[in-house]
N, C-alpha and C positions, 0 to 999 in steps of 0.2 A: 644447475643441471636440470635439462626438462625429462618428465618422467611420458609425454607424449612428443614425438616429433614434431618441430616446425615442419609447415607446409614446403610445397619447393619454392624455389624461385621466383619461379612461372608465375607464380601467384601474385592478383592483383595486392591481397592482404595477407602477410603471415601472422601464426599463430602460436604463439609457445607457452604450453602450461606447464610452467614451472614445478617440482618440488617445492618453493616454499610457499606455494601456496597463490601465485602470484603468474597474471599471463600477462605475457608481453603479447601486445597489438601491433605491427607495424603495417602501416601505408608502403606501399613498396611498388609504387612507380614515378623513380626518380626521374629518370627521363621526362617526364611530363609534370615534375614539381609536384607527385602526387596529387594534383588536382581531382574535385570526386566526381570525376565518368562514372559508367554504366559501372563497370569491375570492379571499381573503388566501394561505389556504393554499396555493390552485392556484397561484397568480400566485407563489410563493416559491417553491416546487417546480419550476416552470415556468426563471425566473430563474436560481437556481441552477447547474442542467444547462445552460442555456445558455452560463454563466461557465465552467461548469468546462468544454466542449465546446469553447470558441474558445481557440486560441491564442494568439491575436495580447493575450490580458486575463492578466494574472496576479497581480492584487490584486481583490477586492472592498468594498466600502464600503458596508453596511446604514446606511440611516438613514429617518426618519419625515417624511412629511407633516402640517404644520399643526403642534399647538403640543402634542401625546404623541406618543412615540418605537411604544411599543402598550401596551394597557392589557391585554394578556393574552387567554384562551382567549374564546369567545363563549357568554357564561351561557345569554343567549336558546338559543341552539342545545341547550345540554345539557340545559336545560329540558325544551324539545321533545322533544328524544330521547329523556329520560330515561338520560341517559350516566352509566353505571357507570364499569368501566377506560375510559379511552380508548384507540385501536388503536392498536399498536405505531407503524403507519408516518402517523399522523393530522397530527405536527407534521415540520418540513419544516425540523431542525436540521441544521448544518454537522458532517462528522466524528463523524454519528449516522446517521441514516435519509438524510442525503442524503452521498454520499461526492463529498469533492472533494482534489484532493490540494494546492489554489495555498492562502494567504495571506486571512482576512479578517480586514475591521474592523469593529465597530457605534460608528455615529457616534452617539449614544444625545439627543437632543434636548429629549426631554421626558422625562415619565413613561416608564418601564419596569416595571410590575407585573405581576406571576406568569407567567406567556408572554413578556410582551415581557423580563423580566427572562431565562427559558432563552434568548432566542434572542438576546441580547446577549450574554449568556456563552458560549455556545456558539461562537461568531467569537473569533478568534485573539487579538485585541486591543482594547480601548474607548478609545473618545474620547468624551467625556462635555461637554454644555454644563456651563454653573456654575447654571442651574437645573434640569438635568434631575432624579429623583426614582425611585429604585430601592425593589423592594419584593418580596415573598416573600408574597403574600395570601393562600395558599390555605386557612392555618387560618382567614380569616375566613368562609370561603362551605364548608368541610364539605370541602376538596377535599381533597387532596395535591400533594406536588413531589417525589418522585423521582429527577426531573431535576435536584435540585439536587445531586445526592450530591457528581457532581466537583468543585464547589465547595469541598472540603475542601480541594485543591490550590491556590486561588488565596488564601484569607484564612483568619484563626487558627481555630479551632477554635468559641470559646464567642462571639466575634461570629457565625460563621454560625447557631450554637444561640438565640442570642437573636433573628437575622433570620426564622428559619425557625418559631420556637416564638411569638412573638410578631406577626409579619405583617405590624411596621408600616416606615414607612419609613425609608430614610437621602438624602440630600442628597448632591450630586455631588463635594462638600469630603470628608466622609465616606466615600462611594465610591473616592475619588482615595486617602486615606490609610491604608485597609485593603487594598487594593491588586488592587481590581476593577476600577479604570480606572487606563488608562494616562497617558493626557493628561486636562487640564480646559481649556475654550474661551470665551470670552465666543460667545455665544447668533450673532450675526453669524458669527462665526469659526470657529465649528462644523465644517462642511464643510469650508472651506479647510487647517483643523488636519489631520483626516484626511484630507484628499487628498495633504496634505505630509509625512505618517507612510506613505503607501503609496509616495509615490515615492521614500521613501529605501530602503525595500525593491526598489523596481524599479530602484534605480540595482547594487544587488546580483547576482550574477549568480545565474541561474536555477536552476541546480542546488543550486551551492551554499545557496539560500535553500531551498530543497525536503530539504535534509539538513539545515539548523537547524533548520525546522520540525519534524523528525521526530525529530532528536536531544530537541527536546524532550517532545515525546509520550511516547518509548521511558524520556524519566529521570522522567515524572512515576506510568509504568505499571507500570517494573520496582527492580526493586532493582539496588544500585548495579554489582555485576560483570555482570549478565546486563544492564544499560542501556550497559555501556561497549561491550560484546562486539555489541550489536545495531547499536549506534549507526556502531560502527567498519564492518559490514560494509554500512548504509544509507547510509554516505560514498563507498564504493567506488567508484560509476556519477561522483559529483562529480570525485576525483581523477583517473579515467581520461580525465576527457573533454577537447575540445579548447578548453574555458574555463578549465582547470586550468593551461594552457600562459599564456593569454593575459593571466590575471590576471598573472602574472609579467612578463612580457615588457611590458604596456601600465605598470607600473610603472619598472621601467627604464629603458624610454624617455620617462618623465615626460608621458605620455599618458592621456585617457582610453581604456579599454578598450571594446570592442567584443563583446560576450555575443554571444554563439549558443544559447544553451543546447544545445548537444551535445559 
C-alpha cells in the first residue's frame, strides 16, 4: 500500500513510496525499451533525490516497465547531437553523479544492455527475472563503457574481458553464477522477490545497515589495514547510538526491537 501516489502514466519515471518503508522506481517507457532519453534521465535524477530526501523510505527498488529492464543510452539522440564524450553528470547513477547514502536494488526484468546494464550495477544489489538478458554493447555501435571499470569487484577478471571485448550477452543463470545478481525470480515474482530482499534490510536497524554499506565500499576501495581503520571509525555514529542499546536489550527480552535510527 503506498501512502503517496504513483505518478501518472504519462510519466517518463513513476514513483511509489511505499508504507513499508520501501519506493519502487520504474522506467516506464516501454515502447522505447526504456532506453535513458532526455525524460528518462530527468525522471531518474528527479526520483532519486526524492528517495534519498524522504525519510520515512530507506530501500529503493529500480525496475522496468513492459517486457526490457532498459536497452541502454538513446542512439537517436547521439545521432543528433553528434555526442563525442558524454558529460560527466549526463547519466543519473546511484553513489556516482547522484549521491545517496540508504540501500538500493535493481529488479532487472528484462534486457539490461550497455546503460541499462551501468545502472543495474550501479544499485547496491540485483534481482534478476530467469529471462532477464545482460549485455556490455558498446563495442558493437563504436562507443565505450567506462563505467564498467568497477565491475572488476563484482566478477573474475577474464569473464568481464570476454563481456566487455565482445558485447554479446549472458542470461540471468549466467548472471546469478558469476555473481552480478543476487537472487534469480520466475518473471511473476520478480518484484515480490525484491521487495522481500529490501525488507529484510529494513527489518535491520538503520545505522547499523548504513555502516555495512560503507564498510563495504571502504574494503572494496582500500586496502586492507587502511579499510579496517576506516571502517572502525564509519561504525562509531552506529555504536554510540541509542539502537546500539536497544538491539541488546530487545534481544533479551525476546522481543522485537524497535529502531529509531538515532
Amino acid at each position: 500500500m503506498s501512502y503517496h501516489a504513483a505518478q501518472s502514466d504519462g510519466d517518463a519515471v513513476l514513483f511509489d513510496a511505499r508504507s513499508d518503508a520501501i519506493a519502487v522506481i520504474t522506467l516506464n517507457r516501454p515502447q522505447r525499451r526504456n532506453c535513458l532519453d532526455k525524460e528518462v534521465r530527468a525522471g531518474l535524477f528527479a526520483a532519486w533525490e526524492r528517495f534519498e530526501r524522504d525519510p520515512a523510505l530507506r530501500v529503493a527498488v529500480l525496475t522496468g516497465a513492459g517486457k526490457a529492464f532498459c536497452a541502454g543510452g538513446d542512439l537517436q539522440e547521439m545521432v543528433g547531437t553528434g555526442m563525442t564524450v558524454p558529460p560527466r553528470d549526463m547519466f543519473p547513477l546511484p553513489y556516482d553523479t547522484v549521491e545517496l547514502t540508504k540501500p538500493t536494488i535493481a529488479a532487472v526484468n528484462g534486457a539490461a544492455f550497455a546503460g541499462g546494464w551501468m545502472i543495474a550495477q550501479a544499485c547496491d544489489l540485483c534481482v534478476a527475472s530467469t529471462t532477464a538478458t545482460f549485455a556490455v554493447t558498446e563495442v558493437k555501435v563504436g562507443r565505450s563503457s567506462p563505467w564498467a571499470a568497477p565491475l572488476i569487484h563484482m566478477i573474475p577478471q577474464r569473464v568481464m574481458m570476454e563481456i566487455l571485448l565482445t558485447g554479446d550477452p549472458i542470461d540471468a543463470q549466467r548472471a546469478y553464477e558469476i555473481g552480478l545478481v543476487n537472487r534469480l525470480a520466475e518473471p511473476e515474482q520478480l518484484l515480490s522477490t525484491a521487495l522481500e530482499l529490501a525488507g529484510r534490510i529494513i527489518a535491520g536497524a538503520p545505522l547499523s545497515v548504513a555502516a555495512a554499506r560503507q564498510t563495504v565500499m571502504l574494503a572494496t576501495e582500500m586496502g586492507r589495514s587502511a579499510a579496517l581503520q576506516a571502517a572502525r571509525h564509519a561504525s562509531t555514529h552506529c555504536y554510540e547510538s541509542d539502537d546500539a542499546q536497544e538491539g541488546p536489550r530487545a534481544f533479551a527480552a525476546k522481543r522485537a526491537p524497535r529502531w529509531t535510527g538515532r
